[in-house]
C-alpha positions, 0 to 999 in steps of 0.5 A: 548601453541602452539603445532607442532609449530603452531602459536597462534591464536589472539584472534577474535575482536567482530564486532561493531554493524551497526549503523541504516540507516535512508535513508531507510525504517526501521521496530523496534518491540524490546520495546528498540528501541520503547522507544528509537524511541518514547521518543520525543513524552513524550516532545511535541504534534505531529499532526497524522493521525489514521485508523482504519484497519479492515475499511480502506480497505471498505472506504475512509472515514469510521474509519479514521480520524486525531488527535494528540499523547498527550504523550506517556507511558510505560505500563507493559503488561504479555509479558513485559513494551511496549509503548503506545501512548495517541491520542486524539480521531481522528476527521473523514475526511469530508463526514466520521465517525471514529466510524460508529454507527453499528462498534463501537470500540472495546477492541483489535481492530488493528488501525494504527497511523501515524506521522511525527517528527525530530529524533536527532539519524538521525541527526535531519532530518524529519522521517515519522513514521506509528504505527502498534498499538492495542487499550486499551481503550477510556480513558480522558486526563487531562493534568498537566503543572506544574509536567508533570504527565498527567492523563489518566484514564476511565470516572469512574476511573477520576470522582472518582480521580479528581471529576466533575472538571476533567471531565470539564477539560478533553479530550477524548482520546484513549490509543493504544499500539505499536506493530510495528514501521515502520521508512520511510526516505520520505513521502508516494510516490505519484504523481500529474498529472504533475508527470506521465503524460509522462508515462500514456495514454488514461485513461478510466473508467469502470462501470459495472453493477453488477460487485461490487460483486467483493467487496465480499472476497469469491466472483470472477467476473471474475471466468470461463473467459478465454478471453483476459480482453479487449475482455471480457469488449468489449462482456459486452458493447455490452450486455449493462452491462457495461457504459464506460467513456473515456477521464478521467482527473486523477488528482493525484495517492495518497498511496491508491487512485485516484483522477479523473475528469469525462467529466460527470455524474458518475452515469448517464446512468448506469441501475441495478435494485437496482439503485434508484433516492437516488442514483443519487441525494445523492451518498455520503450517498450511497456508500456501496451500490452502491458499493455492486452492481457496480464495477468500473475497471480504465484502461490507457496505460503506456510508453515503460520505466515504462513498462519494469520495471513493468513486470520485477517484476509483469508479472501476470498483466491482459492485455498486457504489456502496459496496467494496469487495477485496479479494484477501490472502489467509495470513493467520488463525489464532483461537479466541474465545470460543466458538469464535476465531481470529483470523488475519489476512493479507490484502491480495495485490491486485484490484479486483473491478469492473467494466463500466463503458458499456462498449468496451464491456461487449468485447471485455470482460465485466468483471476482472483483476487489475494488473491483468497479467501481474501483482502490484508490487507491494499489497498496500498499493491495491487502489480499492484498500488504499483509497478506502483508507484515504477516504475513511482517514478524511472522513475522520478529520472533517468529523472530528471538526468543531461544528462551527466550522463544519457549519461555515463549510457546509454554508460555504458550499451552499452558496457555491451550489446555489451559484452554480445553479443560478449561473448554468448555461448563462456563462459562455466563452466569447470565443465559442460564442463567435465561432458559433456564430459564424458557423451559423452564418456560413451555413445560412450563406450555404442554404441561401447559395442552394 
């Protein structure tokens, strides 16, 4: 019934649900989504890469490995049925261990899988897929073709089910369950040097001679400098605390390293009393202690265009504008055609920057890391590096444009520009403008009272 002749209202439609854009990156947690993400794995064996998280930010090499996801269960857990994925047990990268003898795997341990598989819910297209997982357990895999019903169990729990024969015919695994399933439409970003060479100059490699404190989570190099990063590098190569390598070769930005040519020796010429000739002859068996006592800063210029975008979102960053200094972590050295080597790094998880309100930079330090007091938690997530990649990957797409339409944008904006100039100072908020006046008037009555 309609009182004082009001109309009645219709009933309100409920809002259809959006469905998932799949052209941009999507995180799912609801064990739903999960097994509806995952369900592709039960019916086919998708290569994979597994890293170990608490070792990925202290190697390139140590606790990663590749692998693949055999099949997936659903398991019951206090908090209700997750996913969980059966990987074999991930063979390390060259030069590596995924399970180091003093960092055995542990019951809990967060360990991230990545994979890559066709999705019919986005049309069939290719999606690349990181798992954020915790471990169970190492287990056996017996696969059975004829029902489908593969076992997975503890060495005891198959010796005592299927005896002798199905630990002939088992495969070591480790059952990891999906806490976290992050959906990207492309794959990883990354760039050869064909990619950034317009926009990156005059690369040159720092080796500081007791500067891998910095890989320390309590520890800061750089704490009490209040000089200018250049200034500050230029003071320790005239104390000879510092070897600099110019005209560096960079091969390739990847998600958490660099790839690089050094005219030379790496290692030659730098002096530190831990320095032994292990460590010239065989760095690779080497590298946490070369690591612990030298640290190694990268710095190159970039163009006007990848400049603007990169300070408009990070302005903290150490040196001018142009500039860009990472503080790296040795990966590898592999001999190339001499006398030059070829040397991979890993990104050091944590920003290096500095200070720019001049009053906060009387009581703080000018330069310093961020965290100050720990890692981010994975290296790719250093904003410097990160935001570096955005920047170059934009700067690709818009020159990559057809110039008719990078003419009609550039047109675009000049008439926005010259609007803006044209209007300054003309547009002000009717409020703000009452206000002011009446402020105006109140003091006029005050002075004219006076």
């Amino acid at each position: 019934m309609a009182l004082f002749g009001g109309k009645k209202k219709a009933p309100a439609k409920k809002a259809k649900k959006a469905g998932i854009n799949w052209e941009r990156v999507q995180v799912f947690s609801k064990p739903k989504q999960l097994g509806a993400l995952l369900k592709g794995l039960r019916e086919q064996q998708v290569q994979c890469s597994a890293a170990r998280i608490k070792l990925k930010a202290a190697s390139l090499l140590a606790g990663r490995g590749t692998g693949s996801i055999n099949t997936l269960q659903v398991m019951n857990f206090k908090s209700g049925p997750r996913p969980v994925l059966v990987v074999t047990r991930p063979k390390a990268l060259p030069g590596g261990n995924f399970i180091p003898a003093d960092n055995p795997l542990e019951r809990g341990e967060k360990i991230e899988v990545s994979y890559q598989m066709s999705l019919p819910a986005a049309g069939g297209n290719e999606l690349y897929f990181t798992a954020a997982c915790t471990l169970l357990q190492e287990a056996l895999f017996v696969p059975d073709a004829k029902t489908g019903k593969h076992w997975v169990g503890s060495r005891e729990q198959t010796e005592k089910k299927l005896g002798e024969n199905g630990i002939r015919q088992s495969e070591e695994v480790i059952q990891v369950r999906v806490d976290k399933l992050t959906c990207f439409p492309n794959a990883p970003e990354s760039f050869n040097a064909e990619d950034f060479s317009p926009y990156i100059f005059k690369a040159k490699l720092y080796c500081i001679s007791g500067g891998g404190m910095w890989a320390k989570k309590v520890a800061d190099y750089f704490e009490g400098i209040q000089d200018d990063i250049a200034k500050h590098l230029e003071e320790m190569e005239n104390k000879e605390h510092l070897k600099t390598i110019e005209n560096v070769q960079l091969i390739d930005f990847g998600v958490d390293q660099i790839n690089m040519f050094t005219p030379g020796s790496l290692l030659a010429g730098i002096e530190h009393d831990k320095m032994m000739p292990s460590h010239y002859k065989k760095p690779n068996d080497h590298l946490l202690e070369l690591n612990s006592f030298i640290g190694f800063l990268l710095h190159f210029e970039i163009s006007d265009e990848v400049k603007e975008l990169l300070v408009r979102t990070f302005a903290q960053k150490a040196g001018r504008e142009m500039d860009i200094y990472l503080p790296l972590t040795l990966g590898n050295i592999q001999e190339a055609e001499a006398p030059k080597e070829r040397v991979a790094f890993q990104i050091f998880p944590r920003d290096l920057i500095q200070e720019m309100d001049p009053k906060k930079r009387r009581n703080g330090l000018g330069l310093k890391f961020m965290p100050p007091f720990t890692l981010h938690p994975n290296a790719e997530d250093q904003n410097t590096y990160r935001k570096l990649l955005v920047a170059i990957g934009q700067r690709l797409r818009e020159d990559q444009k057809p110039d008719e339409e990078k003419n009609k944008v550039a047109s675009v904006q000049a008439q926005v520009s010259e609007r803006r100039e044209a209007t300054k100072g003309q547009r002000v908020d009717e409020n703000m403008r009452k206000a002011f006046a009446k402020r105006v008037e109140a003091t006029k009555r005050k002075e004219a009272a006076g």
